[in-house]
N, C-alpha and C positions, 0 to 999 in steps of 0.2 A: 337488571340481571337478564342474561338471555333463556328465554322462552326453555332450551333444551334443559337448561340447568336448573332452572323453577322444577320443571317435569320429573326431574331425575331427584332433585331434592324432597321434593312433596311425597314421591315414589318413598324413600329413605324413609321420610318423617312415618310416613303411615305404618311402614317393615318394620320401623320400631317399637312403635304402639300397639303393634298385635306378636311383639315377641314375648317368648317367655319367660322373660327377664324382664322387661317392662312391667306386664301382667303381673307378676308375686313382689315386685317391688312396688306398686300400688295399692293389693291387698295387703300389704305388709302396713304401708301405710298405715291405712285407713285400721288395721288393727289396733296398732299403736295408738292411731287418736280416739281410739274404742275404751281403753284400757287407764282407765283414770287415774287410777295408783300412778303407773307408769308415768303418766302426762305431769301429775302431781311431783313427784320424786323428780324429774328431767327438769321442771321449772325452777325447784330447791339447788339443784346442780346450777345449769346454766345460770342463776341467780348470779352463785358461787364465783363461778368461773371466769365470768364476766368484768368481774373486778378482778383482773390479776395479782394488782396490790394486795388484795385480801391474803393471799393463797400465801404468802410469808409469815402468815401467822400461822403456828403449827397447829394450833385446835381446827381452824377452817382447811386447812390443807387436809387436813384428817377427818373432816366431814365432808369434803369430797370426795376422797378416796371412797370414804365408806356409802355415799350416797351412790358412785360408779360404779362399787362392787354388787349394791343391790338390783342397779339396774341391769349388768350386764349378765343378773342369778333369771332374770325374766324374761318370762318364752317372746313376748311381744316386742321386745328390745332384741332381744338375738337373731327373730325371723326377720325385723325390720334390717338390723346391722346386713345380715347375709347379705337378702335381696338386694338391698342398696348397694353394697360392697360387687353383686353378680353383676348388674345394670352400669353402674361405672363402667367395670371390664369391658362390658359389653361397645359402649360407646368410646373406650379407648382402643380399641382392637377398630374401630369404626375409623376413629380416626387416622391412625397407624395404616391402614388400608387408602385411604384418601392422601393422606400424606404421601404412601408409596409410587403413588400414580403422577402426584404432582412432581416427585422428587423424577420420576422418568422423561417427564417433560423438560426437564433441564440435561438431559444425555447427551 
């Protein structure tokens, strides 16, 4: 890789570890893996989920539902969902930006 694009990339890496989308998307985190219930209930889900075949059976399709709807009543699952959700944006607006440059270079 040349030297300027390391520079300019390392530059990037770093502007995004100190934005503030990065930052509440890692406190968020780290919430969440605070929040045992939460940890607890996600691993009953994803268990769930995991098996797709399961989920045709209407009792288990119906304790996922109900196990989603518990997760998604808790503050540490909603702050996590946001920030995650803002932090995405963030790095598709990033790429969209890098794409536009590269897409110039073809004019």
């Amino acid at each position: 890789m040349d030297d300027k694009i390391r520079e300019i990339a390392e530059s990037l890496g770093r502007a995004i570890v100190e934005s503030e989308e990065f930052v509440e998307y890692r406190l968020a985190e780290k919430g969440l893996e605070e929040d045992e219930k939460a940890i607890a209930l996600l691993e009953e889900y994803n268990g769930i989920i995991g098996n797709p075949m399961s989920l045709s059976n209407p009792e288990v399709a119906e304790k996922a539902e109900t196990l989603w709807k518990q997760l998604s009543e808790m503050d540490s699952v909603k702050r996590y969902i946001s920030a995650k959700e803002a932090f995405e944006k963030l790095l598709e607006e990033i790429n969209g930006v890098i794409g536009e440059r590269i897409a110039e270079g073809y004019r």
